[in-house]
TILO-107814 format. One line per field, with one value per residue (C-alpha): x negated, y negated, z; residue in one letter. Coordinates in steps of 0.001 Angstrom, whole numbers, plus 500000, padded with zeros to 6 digits. Example, Ala and Ser with C-alpha at 12.3 -4.5 7.8 and 13.67 -1.06 7.14 Angstrom:
# residues 2
X	[487700/486330] .
Y	[504500/501060] .
Z	[507800/507140] .
resn	[a/s] .
END
This chain:
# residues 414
X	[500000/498809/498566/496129/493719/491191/492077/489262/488719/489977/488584/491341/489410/488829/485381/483509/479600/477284/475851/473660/473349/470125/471011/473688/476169/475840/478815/480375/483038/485234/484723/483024/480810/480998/481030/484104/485290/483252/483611/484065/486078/488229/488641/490684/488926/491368/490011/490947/487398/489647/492415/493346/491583/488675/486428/486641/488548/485690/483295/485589/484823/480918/480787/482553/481212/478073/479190/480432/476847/474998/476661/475937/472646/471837/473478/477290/479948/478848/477361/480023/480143/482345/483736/485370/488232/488251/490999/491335/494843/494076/495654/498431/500757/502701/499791/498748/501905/501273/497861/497639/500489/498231/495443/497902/499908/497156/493723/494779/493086/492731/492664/492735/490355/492198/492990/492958/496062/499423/501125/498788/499230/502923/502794/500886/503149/505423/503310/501277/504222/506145/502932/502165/498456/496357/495549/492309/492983/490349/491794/492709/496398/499447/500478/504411/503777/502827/502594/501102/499822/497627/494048/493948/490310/490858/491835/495488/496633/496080/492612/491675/494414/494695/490762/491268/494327/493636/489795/490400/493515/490538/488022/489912/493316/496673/498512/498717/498585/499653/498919/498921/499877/503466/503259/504032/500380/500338/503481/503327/500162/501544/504200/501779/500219/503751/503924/500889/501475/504497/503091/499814/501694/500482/502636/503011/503028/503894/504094/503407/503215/502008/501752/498675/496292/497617/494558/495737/496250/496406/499823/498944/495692/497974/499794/497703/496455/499347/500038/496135/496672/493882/493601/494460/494617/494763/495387/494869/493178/490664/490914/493201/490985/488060/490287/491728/488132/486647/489253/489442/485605/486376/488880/486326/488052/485786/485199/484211/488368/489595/488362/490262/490547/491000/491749/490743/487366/484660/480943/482591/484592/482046/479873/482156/483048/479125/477608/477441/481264/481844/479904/481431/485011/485379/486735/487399/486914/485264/482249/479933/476968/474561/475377/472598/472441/470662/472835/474102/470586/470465/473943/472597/469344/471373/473776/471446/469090/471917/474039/471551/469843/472511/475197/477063/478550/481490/483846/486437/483739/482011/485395/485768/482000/482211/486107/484297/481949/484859/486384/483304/482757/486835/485945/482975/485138/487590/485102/486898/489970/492219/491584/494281/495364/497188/494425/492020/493999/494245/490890/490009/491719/489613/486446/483815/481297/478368/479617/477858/479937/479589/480997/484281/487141/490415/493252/496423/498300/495548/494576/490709/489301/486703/484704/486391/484220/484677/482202/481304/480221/476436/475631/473111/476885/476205/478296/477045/479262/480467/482035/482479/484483/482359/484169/485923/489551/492413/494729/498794/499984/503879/502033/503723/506958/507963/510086/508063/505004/503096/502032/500947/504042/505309/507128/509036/511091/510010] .
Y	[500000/496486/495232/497843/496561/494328/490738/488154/485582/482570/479112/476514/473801/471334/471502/468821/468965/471520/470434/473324/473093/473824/477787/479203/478325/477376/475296/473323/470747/468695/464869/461900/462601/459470/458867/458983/457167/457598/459305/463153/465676/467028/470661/473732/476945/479515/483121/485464/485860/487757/490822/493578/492642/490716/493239/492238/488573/487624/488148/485796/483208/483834/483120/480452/478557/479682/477476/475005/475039/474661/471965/470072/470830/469972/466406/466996/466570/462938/461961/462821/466139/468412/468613/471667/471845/475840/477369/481343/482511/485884/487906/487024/486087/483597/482034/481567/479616/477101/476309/476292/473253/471729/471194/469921/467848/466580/466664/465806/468586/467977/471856/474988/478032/481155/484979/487678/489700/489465/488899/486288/484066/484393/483016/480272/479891/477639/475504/474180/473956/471561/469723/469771/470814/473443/477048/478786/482486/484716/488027/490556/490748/492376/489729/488806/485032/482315/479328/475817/475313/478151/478773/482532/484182/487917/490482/490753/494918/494632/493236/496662/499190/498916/501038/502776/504880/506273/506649/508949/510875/511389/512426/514448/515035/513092/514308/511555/511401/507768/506372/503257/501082/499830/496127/494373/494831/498898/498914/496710/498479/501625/500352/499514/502676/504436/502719/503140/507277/507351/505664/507948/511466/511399/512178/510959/513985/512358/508655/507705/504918/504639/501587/498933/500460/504037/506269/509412/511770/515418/515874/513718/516301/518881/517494/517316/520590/522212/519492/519693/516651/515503/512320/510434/506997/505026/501230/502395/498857/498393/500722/502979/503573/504568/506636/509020/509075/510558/513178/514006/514753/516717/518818/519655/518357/517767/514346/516338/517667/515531/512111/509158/506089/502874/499263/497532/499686/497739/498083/496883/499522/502178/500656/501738/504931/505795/506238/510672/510427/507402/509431/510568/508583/505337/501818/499505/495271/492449/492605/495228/494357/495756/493877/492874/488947/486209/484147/487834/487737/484618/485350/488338/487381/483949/486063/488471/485699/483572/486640/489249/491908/494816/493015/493230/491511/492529/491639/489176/487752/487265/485015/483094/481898/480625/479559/476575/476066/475823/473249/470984/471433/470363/467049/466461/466779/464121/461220/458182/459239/459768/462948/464434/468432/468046/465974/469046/471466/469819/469730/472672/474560/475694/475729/477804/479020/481904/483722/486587/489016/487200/484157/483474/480624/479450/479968/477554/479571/479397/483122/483643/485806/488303/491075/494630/497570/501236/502047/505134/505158/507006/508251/504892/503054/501412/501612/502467/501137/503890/501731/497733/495610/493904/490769/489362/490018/487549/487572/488477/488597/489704/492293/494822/492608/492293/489375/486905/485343/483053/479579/476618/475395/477991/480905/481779/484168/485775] .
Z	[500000/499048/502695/503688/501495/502945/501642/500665/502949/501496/502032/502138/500662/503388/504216/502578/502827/504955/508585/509953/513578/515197/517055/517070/515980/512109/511399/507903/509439/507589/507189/509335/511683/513663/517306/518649/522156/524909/528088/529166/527333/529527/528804/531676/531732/532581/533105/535883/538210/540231/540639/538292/535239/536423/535728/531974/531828/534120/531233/529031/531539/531384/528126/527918/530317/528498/525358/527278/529322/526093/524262/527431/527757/523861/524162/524146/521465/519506/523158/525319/527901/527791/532000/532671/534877/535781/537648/538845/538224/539513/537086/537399/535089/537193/538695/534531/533862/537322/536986/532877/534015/536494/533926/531331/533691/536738/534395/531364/529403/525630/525570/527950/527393/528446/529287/528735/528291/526405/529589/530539/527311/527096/530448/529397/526208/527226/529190/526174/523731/526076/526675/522770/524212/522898/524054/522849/523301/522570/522749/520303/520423/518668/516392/515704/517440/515421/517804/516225/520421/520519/518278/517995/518108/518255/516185/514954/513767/510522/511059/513631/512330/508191/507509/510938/510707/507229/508070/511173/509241/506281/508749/511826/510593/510738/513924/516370/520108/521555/524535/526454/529274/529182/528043/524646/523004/523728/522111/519234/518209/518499/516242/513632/513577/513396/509924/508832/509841/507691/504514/504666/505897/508967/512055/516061/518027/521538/522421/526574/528453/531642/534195/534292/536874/536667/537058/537516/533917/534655/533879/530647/529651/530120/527608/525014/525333/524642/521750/520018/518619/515812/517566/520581/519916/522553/524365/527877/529249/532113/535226/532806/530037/532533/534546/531561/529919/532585/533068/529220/529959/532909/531231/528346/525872/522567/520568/517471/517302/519453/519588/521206/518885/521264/520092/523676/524618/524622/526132/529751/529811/528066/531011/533769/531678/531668/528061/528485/529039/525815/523928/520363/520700/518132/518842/515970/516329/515193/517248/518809/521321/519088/515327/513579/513089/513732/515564/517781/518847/520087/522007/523423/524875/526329/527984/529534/530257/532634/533574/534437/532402/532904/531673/528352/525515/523915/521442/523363/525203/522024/520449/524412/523285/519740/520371/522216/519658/517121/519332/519141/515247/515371/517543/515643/512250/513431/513978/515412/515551/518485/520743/520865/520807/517556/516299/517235/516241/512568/512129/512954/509920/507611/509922/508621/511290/511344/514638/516049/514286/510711/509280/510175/509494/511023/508884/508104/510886/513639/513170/512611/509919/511029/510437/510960/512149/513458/515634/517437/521448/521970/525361/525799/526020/522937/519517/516043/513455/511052/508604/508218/505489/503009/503333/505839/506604/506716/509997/509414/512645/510960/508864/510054/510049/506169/505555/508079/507519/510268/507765/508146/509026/511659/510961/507558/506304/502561] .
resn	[x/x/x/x/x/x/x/x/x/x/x/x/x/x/x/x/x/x/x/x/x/x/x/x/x/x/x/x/x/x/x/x/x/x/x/x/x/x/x/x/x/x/x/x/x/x/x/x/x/x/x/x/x/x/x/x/x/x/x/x/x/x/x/x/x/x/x/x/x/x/x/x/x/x/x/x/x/x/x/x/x/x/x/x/x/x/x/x/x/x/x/x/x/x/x/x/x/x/x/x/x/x/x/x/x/x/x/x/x/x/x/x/x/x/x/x/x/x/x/x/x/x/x/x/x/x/x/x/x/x/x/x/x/x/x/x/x/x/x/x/x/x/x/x/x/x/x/x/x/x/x/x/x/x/x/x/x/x/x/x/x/x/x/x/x/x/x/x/x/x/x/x/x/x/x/x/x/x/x/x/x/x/x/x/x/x/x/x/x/x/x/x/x/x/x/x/x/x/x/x/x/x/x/x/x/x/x/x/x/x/x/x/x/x/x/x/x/x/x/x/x/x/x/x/x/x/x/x/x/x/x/x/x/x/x/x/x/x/x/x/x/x/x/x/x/x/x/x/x/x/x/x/x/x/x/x/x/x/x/x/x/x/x/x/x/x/x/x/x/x/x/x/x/x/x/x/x/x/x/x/x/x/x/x/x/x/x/x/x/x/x/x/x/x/x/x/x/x/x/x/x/x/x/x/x/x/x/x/x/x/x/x/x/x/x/x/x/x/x/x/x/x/x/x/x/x/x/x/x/x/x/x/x/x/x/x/x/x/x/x/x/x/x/x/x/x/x/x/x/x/x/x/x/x/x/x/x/x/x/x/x/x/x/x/x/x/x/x/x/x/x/x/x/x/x/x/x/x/x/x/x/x/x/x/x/x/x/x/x/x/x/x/x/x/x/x/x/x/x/x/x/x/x/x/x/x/x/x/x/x/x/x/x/x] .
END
C-alpha cells in the first residue's frame, strides 16, 4: 500500500540562505538574523525528576537542560539567555496540567519543554491552547492529534511501524502477540499494527493490556507458550518492560523464534533490563546511542561528560536536546520581531537541522521528519541497526486514520 512506502522528505521552501553553527547543531533558518529585544527568554522546563516514570522522563530533563546549558554558555540566542523556569510534576498527570499553568500564567513562558507520556501531554493540552503558548514535546507518540500549540519531536506510527511490521512478518513469521500497558499510546499503536497485519496477511493472536507499573507476567508467559506466537510486539513502558523481559528470559523463551518487537525500549530500559537479558529482541526509532555522526558524537561525549560516564542516551532524550536547539534557530529566524509563541512557532516550519540521528525538518503540521531504524539489542546493552531508510520519513500522525489529515491549518477531512 502507498502509505507504507517511505515518503521523501520534502522541504517546504522557506529556508532562505545556509548559517552553519559552530557544534552541534548545524542549522539553515529562515530570514533576518538581527537582534531582537533584549532581556531573558523565559522558557518552563517540565519533566518529571520524580515518581513512576522518572527513571526515563528524568533523562528528558538532562538533556534539555543540556541545550539549554550550552546556548548559554556560547553567548545566548542574539545576546539574550535563555532562563529556565523548571518545575517537577511528579508524574503525574494532574500535577502536569497545574504547573504547565503556572509557567504560562505566573512566568510568562514564551514556551514550555515537556514530558514524557501521552497522559502527561494531554494533560498539558489544554493548558497551552487556552494560553495560545507553545508545548515542545519530545516523545514518540501515537499520532491522531494535530494541535497548532504543541511542536512534535518524536516519532509518529507510521514513522516506527510502516518497515517494521512487514520486516519482522518477512523475517520471523506473521502471527502476532500484543502487549502493552493500558493507556491511549499502547493502544493506538496496536491499532496500527492491526492494519498493517491485515493488509500484509499477517494475524493478532492475543491482544493484553495490563496496568502502568504491573510487574508481575507469569500468567502472561504462560500465555504465550501455549499461543507460540512468531512475535511479541510489545509497548510495555518503564518498570513494565523490565519486569516481563526478565521473566521471558527466565522462562527460556528464545529471541531467534520468538523475539519481542517494542516501540518504547530504549538503552534506559535495556540498562535496567541488563544487556545478556536485551540481547537478540529489536526496537525500531529515530535514534540509537550508538549512530554514527558527527554531531551524535559530540552529544554523546557532552552527555557523559556532565551526567556521568554510565549513563545513556537514547532516542527521546535525544529529540528533548535538539527540540531546544530548534527553538533558538526559530528565535534567531524571526529577527526583530515580536516574541511571541505563535511568532515561534511560525518560524519554525520548515527548519532544517543536522540532529544526532540525521538531518531533520519541522513540517507544516508541527510533526518532525526523522530517520527510521530497526535495531537489534547485543548483550553490551547497545543496539545495532539492522535496517535504516535512506531518506528521511515524513510524519502523518492520521495515517492510520484515512479521511483526516493533520495540515498546516489544523485538521481536515479528505
Amino acid at each position: 500500500m502507498d502509505r507504507r512506502k517511505f515518503l521523501k522528505g520534502m522541504g517546504l521552501g522557506t529556508a532562505a540562505g545556509a548559517a552553519a553553527l559552530n557544534g552541534f547543531p548545524h542549522v539553515w533558518v529562515k530570514g533576518s538574523t538581527a537582534m531582537a529585544a533584549t532581556g531573558d527568554i523565559p522558557v518552563g522546563v517540565l519533566f518529571s525528576q520524580t515518581g513512576a516514570v522518572a527513571v526515563v522522563e528524568s533523562t528528558l530533563h538532562d538533556a534539555c537542560m543540556m541545550a539549554i546549558d550550552e546556548i548559554n554558555a556560547s553567548g545566548g540566542v542574539n545576546g539574550r539567555m535563555l532562563k529556565p523556569f523548571v518545575e517537577d510534576p511528579a508524574s503525574d498527570p494532574a500535577t502536569f496540567a497545574d504547573r504547565a499553568n503556572r509557567l504560562v500564567r505566573r512566568d510568562k513562558v514564551v514556551s514550555v519543554f515537556g514530558s514524557y507520556t501521552s497522559a502527561s501531554r494531554q494533560a498539558v493540552l489544554p493548558v497551552v491552547e487556552g494560553q495560545n503558548n507553545l508545548y515542545w514535546y519530545p516523545t514518540l507518540y501515537e499520532g491522531r492529534e494535530c494541535s497548532r500549540n504543541v511542536m512534535y519531536g518524536g516519532a509518529v506510527p507510521n514513522q516506527q511501524q510502516q518497515e517494521l511490521v512487514p520486516w519482522l512478518k518477512e523475517n520471523f513469521g506473521g502471527r502476532f502477540y500484543l502487549l502493552g500497558n493500558d493507556y491511549v499510546y499502547p493502544r493506538e499503536e496496536n491499532n496500527v499494527c492491526r492494519m498493517i497485519l491485515s493488509e500484509i496477511d499477517g494475524e493478532v493472536v492475543n491482544e493484553e493490556y495490563v496496568p502502568l507499573g504491573h510487574d508481575s507476567f507469569s500468567s502472561i508467559i504462560s500465555r504465550i507458550r501455549r499461543e507460540q506466537p512468531d512475535v511479541i510486539f510489545s509497548t510495555l513502558v518503564g518498570d513494565s518492560d523490565v519486569a516481563f523481559q526478565r521473566e521471558y528470559r527466565g522462562a527460556g523463551l528464545d529471541p531467534e523464534t520468538m523475539p519481542v518487537a517494542s516501540l518504547t525500549r530504549s538503552e534506559v530500559e535495556v540498562r535496567a533490563i541488563g544487556g545478556d537479558a536485551a540481547a537478540g529482541h529489536f526496537s525500531s526509532a529515530p535514534y540509537f546511542m550508538g549512530h554514527e555522526s558527527p554531531e551524535n558524537e559530540r552529544f554523546v561525549e557532552s552527555y557523559l561528560s556532565k551526567y556521568g560516564g554510565d549513563q545513556v542516551t537514547h532516542f527521546v532524550n535525544e529529540a528533548a536536546y535538539f527540540q531546544v536547539y530548534q527553538f533558538k534557530a526559530a528565535i534567531e529566524a524571526l529577527g526583530d520581531v515580536e516574541l511571541t509563541p505563535s511568532a515561534i512557532r511560525d518560524a519554525a516550519v520548515g527548519l532544517t537541522m543536522r540532529a544526532p540521528q540525521g538531518e531533520i525538518l519541522i513540517d507544516g503540521n508541527l510533526h518532525t521528519h526523522v530517520w527510521p531504524k530497526i535495531a537489534q539489542w547485543q548483550s553490551d546493552g547497545q543496539a545495532q541497526v539492522v535496517v535504516q531508510s535512506n531518506e528521511r520519513v515524513e510524519p502523518e500522525p492520521y495515517w492510520a486514520y484515512e479521511g483526516q489529515i493533520c495540515t498546516p491549518q489544523g485538521l481536515e477531512q479528505a
